[in-house]
N, C-alpha and C positions, 0 to 999 in steps of 0.2 A: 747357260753357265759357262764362265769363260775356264781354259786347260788349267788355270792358274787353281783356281777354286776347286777345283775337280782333283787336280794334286794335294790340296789342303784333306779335304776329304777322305782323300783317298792314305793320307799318312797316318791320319786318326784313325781310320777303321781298320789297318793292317796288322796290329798288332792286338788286338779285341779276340775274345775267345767266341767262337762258334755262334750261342745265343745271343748275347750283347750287341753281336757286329748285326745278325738280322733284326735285331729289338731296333739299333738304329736307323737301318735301311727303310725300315717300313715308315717309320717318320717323316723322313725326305720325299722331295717329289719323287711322283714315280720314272720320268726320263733319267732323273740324275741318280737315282739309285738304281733301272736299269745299266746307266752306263759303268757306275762302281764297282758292281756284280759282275761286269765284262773286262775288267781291270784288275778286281780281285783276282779271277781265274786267269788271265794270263799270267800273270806273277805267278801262279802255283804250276803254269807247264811252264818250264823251265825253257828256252830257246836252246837248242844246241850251241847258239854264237858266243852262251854265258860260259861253256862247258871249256873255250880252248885253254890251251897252255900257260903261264905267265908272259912266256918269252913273247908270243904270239899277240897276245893284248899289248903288250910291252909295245910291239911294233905297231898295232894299227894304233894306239894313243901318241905312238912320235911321228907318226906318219903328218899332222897338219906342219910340221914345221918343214915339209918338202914339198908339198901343194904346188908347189912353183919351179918344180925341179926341173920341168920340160920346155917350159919359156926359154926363147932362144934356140930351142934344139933343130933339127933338121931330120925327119924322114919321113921315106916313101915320097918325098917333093912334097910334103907339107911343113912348113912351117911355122913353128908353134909361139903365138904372138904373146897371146896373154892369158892368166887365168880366170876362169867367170863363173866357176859355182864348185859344190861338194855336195853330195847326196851319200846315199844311203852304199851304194855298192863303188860308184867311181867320182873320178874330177871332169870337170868338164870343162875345154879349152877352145879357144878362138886360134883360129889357125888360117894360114894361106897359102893356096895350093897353085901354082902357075902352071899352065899346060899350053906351049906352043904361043905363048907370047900374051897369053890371057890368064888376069888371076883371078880368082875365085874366094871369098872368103868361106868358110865351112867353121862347125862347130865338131870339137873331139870328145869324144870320152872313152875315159881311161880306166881299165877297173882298178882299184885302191889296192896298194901295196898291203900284203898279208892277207887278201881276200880270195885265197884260193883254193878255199874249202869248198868242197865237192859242188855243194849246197848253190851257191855264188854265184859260182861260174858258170853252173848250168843259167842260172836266172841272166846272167849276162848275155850267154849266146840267146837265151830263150828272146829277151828284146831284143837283140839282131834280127833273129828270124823272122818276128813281129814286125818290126820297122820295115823290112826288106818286102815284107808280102805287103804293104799299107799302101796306097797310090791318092789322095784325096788331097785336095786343094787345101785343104783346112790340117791338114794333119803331115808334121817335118817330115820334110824328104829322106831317105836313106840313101848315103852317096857310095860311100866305101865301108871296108874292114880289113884287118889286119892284127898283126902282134907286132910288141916293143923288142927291141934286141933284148930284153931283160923278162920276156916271155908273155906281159902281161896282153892282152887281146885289146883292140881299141875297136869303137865305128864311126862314121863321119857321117856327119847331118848337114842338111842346110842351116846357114847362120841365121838364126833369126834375130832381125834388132826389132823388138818390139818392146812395149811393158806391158804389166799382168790385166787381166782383162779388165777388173776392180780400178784400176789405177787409169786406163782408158775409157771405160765406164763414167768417170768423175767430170770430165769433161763435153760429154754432149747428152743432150733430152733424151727422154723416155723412147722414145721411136727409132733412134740411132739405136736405142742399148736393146732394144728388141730385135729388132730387125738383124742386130750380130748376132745375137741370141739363137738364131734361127738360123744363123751359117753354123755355128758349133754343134748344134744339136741333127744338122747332117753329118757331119764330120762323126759324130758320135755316133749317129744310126746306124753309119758303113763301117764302122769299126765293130760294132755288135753284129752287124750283117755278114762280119767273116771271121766270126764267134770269139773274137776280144773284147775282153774286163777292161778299161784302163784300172781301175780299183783306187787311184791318189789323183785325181781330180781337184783342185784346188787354182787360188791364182797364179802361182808362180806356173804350173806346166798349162796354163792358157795365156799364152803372150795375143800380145793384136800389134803388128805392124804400125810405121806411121802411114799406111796407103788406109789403112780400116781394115787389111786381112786378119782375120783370127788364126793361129796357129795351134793346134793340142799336140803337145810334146810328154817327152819323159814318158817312157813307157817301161820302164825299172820294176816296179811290183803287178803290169802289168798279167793277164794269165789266157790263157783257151780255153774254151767251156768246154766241157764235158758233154759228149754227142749224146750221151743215155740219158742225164737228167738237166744239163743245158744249165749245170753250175761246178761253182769251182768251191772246193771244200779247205784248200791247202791256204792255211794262215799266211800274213804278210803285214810290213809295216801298213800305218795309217796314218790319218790328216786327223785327229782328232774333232777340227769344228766340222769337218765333211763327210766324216765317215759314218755309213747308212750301221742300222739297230745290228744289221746280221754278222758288218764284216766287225764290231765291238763283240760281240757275242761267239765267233765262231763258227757262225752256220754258214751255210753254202751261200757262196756270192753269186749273182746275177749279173746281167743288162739294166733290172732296174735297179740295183744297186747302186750303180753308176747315176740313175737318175737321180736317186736320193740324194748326191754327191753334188751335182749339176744344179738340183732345187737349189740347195741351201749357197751353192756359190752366186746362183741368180737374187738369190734373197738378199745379199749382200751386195753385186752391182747393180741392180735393179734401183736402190733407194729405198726410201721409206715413202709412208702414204700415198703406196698404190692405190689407185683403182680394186674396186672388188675383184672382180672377173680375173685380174692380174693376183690378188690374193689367194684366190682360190685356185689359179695354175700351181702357184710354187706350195701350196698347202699338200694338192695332190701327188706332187712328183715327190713332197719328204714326208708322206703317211706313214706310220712307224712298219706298218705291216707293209710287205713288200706287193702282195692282192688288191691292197688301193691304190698302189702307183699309175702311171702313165703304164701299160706295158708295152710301150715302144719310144725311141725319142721322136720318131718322127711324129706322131699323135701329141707327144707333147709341143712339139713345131708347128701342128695344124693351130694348137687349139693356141700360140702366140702369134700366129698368121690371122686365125678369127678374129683377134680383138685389134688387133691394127687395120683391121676391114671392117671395123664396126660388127661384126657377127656373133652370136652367144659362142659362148666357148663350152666345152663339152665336158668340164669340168665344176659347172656349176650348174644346179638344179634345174632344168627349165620348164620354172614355172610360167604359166602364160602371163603374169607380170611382169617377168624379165624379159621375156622374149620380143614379149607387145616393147618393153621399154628398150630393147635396142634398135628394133625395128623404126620405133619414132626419132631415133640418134640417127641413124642412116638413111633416111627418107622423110626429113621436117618438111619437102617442100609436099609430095606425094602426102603427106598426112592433113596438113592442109587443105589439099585439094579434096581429099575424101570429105570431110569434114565439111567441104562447103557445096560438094554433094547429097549429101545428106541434109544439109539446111535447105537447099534448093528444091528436091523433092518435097520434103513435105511443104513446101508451099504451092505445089503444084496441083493438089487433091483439093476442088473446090464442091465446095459443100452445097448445100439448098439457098437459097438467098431469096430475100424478100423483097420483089419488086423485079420487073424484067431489065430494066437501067442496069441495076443496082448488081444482078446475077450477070450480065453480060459485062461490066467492067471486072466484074472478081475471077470472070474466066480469061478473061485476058492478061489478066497480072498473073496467073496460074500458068499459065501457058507458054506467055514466055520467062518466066522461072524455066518451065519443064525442060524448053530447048536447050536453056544453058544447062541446066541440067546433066542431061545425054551431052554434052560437050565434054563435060565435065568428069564424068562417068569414065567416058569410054578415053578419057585419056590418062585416068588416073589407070584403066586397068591394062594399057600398055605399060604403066613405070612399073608396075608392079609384079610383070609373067615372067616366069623364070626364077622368083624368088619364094620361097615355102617359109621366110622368115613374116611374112605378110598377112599367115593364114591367120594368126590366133589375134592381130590389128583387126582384120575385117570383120573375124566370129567376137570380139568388143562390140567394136561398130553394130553389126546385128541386134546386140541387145540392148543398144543405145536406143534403138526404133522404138515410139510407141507406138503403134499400129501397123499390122502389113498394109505394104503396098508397092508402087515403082520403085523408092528406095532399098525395100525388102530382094525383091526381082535383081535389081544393077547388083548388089551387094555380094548374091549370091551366085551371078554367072560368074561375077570377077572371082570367086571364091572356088568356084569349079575349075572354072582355064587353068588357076595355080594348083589345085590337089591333081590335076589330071596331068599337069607334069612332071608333079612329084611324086608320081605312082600312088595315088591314094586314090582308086576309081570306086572305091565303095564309099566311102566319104564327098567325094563328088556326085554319086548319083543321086546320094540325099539330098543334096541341094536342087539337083536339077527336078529330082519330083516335087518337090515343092516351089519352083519357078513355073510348074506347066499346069498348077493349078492357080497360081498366080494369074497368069495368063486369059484364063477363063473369068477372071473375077474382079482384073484392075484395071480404072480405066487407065487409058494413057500408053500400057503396054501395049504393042500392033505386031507389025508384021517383020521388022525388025529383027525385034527382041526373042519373037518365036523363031525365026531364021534362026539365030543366034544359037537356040536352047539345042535346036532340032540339030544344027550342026556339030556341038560340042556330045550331046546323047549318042549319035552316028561316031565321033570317035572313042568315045568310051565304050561302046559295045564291038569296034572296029580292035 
């Protein structure tokens, strides 16, 4: 539901006495009537920012008609070109600093005139401090700081010319918008990692370069978590379409708050008619509850790193359908081959025949089946070492056989190599006891294939 509708909503039910306004809540969906309930109640805490003076409002409502007041100006060797935005606390200006014959462009900002209630300014210096500790490729530079001759405090960023992620997003495939996707969600993990919230995640504070760098900016209602319960309790503006159930509601924000924030901005430059796997990422990172999210962003980076490697993502079920069916997307040539492994074996088990002509050309065609066979075999089970996405293709394959035999044997050392180095030595041993009674029983298996068994037994007891 778009802010628009949400304001309709929310004009209608503010005036409603007690029961009626819940008589109506309970009608509506439940997301949209969680979010009413969380709008309701800020209206009734009061912000201290409603509480100031006439004169005081007076000032920060005349304050857009000077937006522009410092274009033109000169200090500290900056000067101040143009103006490029307004937010919540200051103005933010394009400015050019020369030093020793070299200029620099930089971005200013300014805390807003009559913003210097206690409240403010701590949050001001509080993003200085943040910016200043941040070092990450992905995340603006912090250059300088100071104060205006008229006292108000500035800091200086790197300029970035970029536009919003969404808007650079529009312009290249699925694999581009991913792959940045996975530059931001580092940027985002080191920022969690030296326990900052950003909390206002949105497009405008993710710009992308025209090189393809992603930048995470603004860090205005940014906060530090709390060392004892690893959240932050203290209200602050929000993004409405981005903002996670808990910072609507109140309750203590997170890291993966931030992800909830991150989902829904992906679900917006991502596109529509994803891929499943791609569905089921951005479903998990905006789970209403914050216990089903990613709880990390780099988990949630694994698991968009998995689906541009063709690999299940760890976000959806895996079933041995899904898993068998990525594996077949990653390995069509490898599944092929199994496949015509298995057609080869069994023509290789030659039966009784009647007449000695007749038995002695059926072993021949059997036979060399069998060698391409083993060719065949043992080449599919080098494409496939090393990969544990293989195992629940091959336990398919298995149950494809009707009859044990050589195919049963190949099927299941290839199945042992792969559990034995994906730490599953109890699972491979099964297989292997049932290859060494093979062995006793089938013809075509020799000396080989026991080498084989006897070797692979020796490192799993090794």
């Amino acid at each position: 539901m778009s802010w628009q509708e949400l304001e309709a909503h929310f004009a209608e039910l503010h005036d409603l006495a007690a029961a009626e306004r819940e008589a109506r809540l309970t009608s509506l969906d439940p997301d949209v009537a969680r979010q009413l309930r969380a709008l309701l109640a800020a209206d009734a805490d009061a912000h201290p920012a409603f509480e100031r003076g006439a004169d005081e409002l007076a000032q920060v409502l005349g304050e857009d008609e000077r937006v522009g007041e410092l274009v033109g100006q000169t200090f500290d060797a900056y000067v101040v070109e143009e103006h490029l935005s307004s937010g919540g606390m200051g103005h933010v200006y394009r400015a050019t600093r020369t030093s020793e014959g070299i200029a620099r462009r930089v971005a200013i900002k300014v805390l807003r005139r009559g913003h210097h209630a206690e409240d403010l300014l701590r949050r001001f210096q509080d993003e200085r401090a943040m910016l200043a500790s941040l070092e990450h490729e992905h995340i603006v530079t912090f250059l300088d700081a100071g104060t205006l001759p008229d006292g108000r405090p500035y800091l200086v960023m790197e300029f970035i010319d970029g536009v919003p992620l969404t808007d650079w997003c529009a312009g290249v495939d699925l694999k581009a918008r991913l792959r940045l996707s996975i530059e931001v969600l580092s940027a985002l993990q080191y920022a969690h990692q030296q326990l900052v919230v950003h909390r206002d995640l949105k497009p405008s504070n993710l710009l992308v370069t025209g090189q393809g760098t992603p930048k995470l900016l603004d860090f205005g209602v940014a906060s530090v978590l709390d060392d004892r319960d690893g959240a932050v309790s203290e209200r602050a503006p929000l993004t409405p379409e981005y903002a996670s159930p808990e910072a609507w509601s109140g309750r203590g924000v997170t890291t993966v708050s931030d992800l909830y924030s991150i989902g829904q901005l992906f679900r917006e430059a991502w596109g529509a008619d994803l891929p499943r796997d791609l569905r089921c990422v951005l479903d998990r990172a905006t789970a209403e509850a914050p216990s089903q999210r990613y709880p990390s962003a780099d988990r949630m980076a694994d698991d968009v790193r998995a689906f541009l490697e063709g690999l299940p993502v760890a976000a959806r079920r895996p079933t041995p359908g899904y898993l068998l069916g990525r594996f077949v997307t990653r390995n069509r040539w490898p599944v092929v081959a199994l496949t015509s492994l298995i057609l080869l074996l069994s023509m290789s088990v030659v039966g009784e025949a009647e007449g000695r002509l007749e038995a002695e050309e059926e072993a021949s065609v059997g036979w060399s089946a069998h060698a391409q066979a083993k060719y065949v075999a043992n080449l599919f089970e080098q494409l496939v070492t090393d990969n544990a996405a293989a195992v629940p293709f091959l336990e398919a394959a298995l149950a494809e056989l009707d009859e044990p035999g050589e195919a049963e044997a190949m099927v299941r050392l290839t199945l042992a190599r792969v559990l034995i180095d994906d730490g599953r030595g109890d699972e491979a041993r099964e297989h292997l006891v049932r290859v060494r009674a093979l062995l006793e029983t089938t013809r075509g298996l020799g000396k080989a294939e026991r080498e084989r068994t006897d070797a692979l037994w020796a490192e799993l007891q090794g």
